[in-house]
C-alpha positions in Angstrom: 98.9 -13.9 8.0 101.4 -11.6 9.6 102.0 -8.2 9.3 105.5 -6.8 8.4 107.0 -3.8 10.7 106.9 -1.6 7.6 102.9 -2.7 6.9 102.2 -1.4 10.3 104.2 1.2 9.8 102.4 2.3 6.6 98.7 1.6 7.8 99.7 4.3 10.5 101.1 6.5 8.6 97.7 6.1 6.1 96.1 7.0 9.2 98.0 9.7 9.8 98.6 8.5 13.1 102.0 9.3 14.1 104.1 6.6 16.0 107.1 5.5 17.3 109.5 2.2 16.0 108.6 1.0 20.2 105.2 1.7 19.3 105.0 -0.1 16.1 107.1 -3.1 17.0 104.4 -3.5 19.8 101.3 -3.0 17.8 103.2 -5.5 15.5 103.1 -8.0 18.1 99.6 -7.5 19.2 97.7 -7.5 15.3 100.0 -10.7 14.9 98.8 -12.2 17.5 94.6 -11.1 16.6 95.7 -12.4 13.5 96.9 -15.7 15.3 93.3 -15.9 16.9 91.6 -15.8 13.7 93.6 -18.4 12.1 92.9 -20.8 15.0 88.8 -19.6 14.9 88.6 -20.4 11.2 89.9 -23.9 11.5 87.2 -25.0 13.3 85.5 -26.9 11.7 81.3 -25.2 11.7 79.7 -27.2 9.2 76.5 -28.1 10.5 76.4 -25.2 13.2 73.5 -22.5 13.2 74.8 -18.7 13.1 73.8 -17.0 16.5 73.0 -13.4 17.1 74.0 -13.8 20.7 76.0 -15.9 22.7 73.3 -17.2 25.3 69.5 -18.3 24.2 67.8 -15.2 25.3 64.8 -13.7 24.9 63.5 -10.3 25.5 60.7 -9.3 27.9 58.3 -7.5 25.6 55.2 -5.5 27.2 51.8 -5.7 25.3 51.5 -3.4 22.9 48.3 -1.2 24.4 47.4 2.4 25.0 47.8 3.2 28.6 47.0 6.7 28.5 44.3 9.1 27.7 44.5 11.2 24.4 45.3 14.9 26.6 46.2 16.8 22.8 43.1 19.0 23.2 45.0 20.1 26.7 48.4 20.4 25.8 47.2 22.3 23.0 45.3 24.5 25.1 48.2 26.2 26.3 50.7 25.8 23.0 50.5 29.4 21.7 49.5 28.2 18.0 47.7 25.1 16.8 46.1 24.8 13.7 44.2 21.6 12.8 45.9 19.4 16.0 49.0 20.6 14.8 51.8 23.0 16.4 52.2 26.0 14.5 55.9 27.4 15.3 57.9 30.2 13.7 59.8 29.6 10.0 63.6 29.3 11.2 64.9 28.7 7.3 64.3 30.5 4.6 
């Protein structure tokens, strides 16, 4: 697939993005040759090959999943200026 000077010419202008003939005969190129790329990447032929979410094997370093600090809420709350049943009380701002 190529595109035509008028397609890129259009697609800009759909999104309302002004440019010059220089401009669009360049942008022309480069989408042609994206378009180029793709061509060659889907004649490979895949059949047999796994999807991969990433390009190397890795694996992330995950912690344990454990508490590591003390319940302070009773504290914290202390010094909040309204709590009402562990919760913070604060002023309406919509009505």
């Amino acid at each position: 697939m190529s595109l035509t000077l008028e397609q890129v010419q259009r697609v800009a202008e759909l999104a309302r993005i002004e440019i010059s003939d220089q401009d669009a005969l360049a942008t022309q190129s480069q989408l042609n040759d994206i378009f180029k790329l793709i061509e060659q990447m889907q004649a490979v032929d895949t059949t047999g090959i796994e999807p991969m979410a990433h390009a190397q094997d890795l694996a992330q370093r995950l912690r344990v999943d454990a508490v590591t600090e003390t319940n302070r809420r009773e504290a914290f709350q202390a010094v909040a200026p309204e709590t009402e049943a562990g919760l913070y009380l604060v002023p309406k701002v919509i009505e």
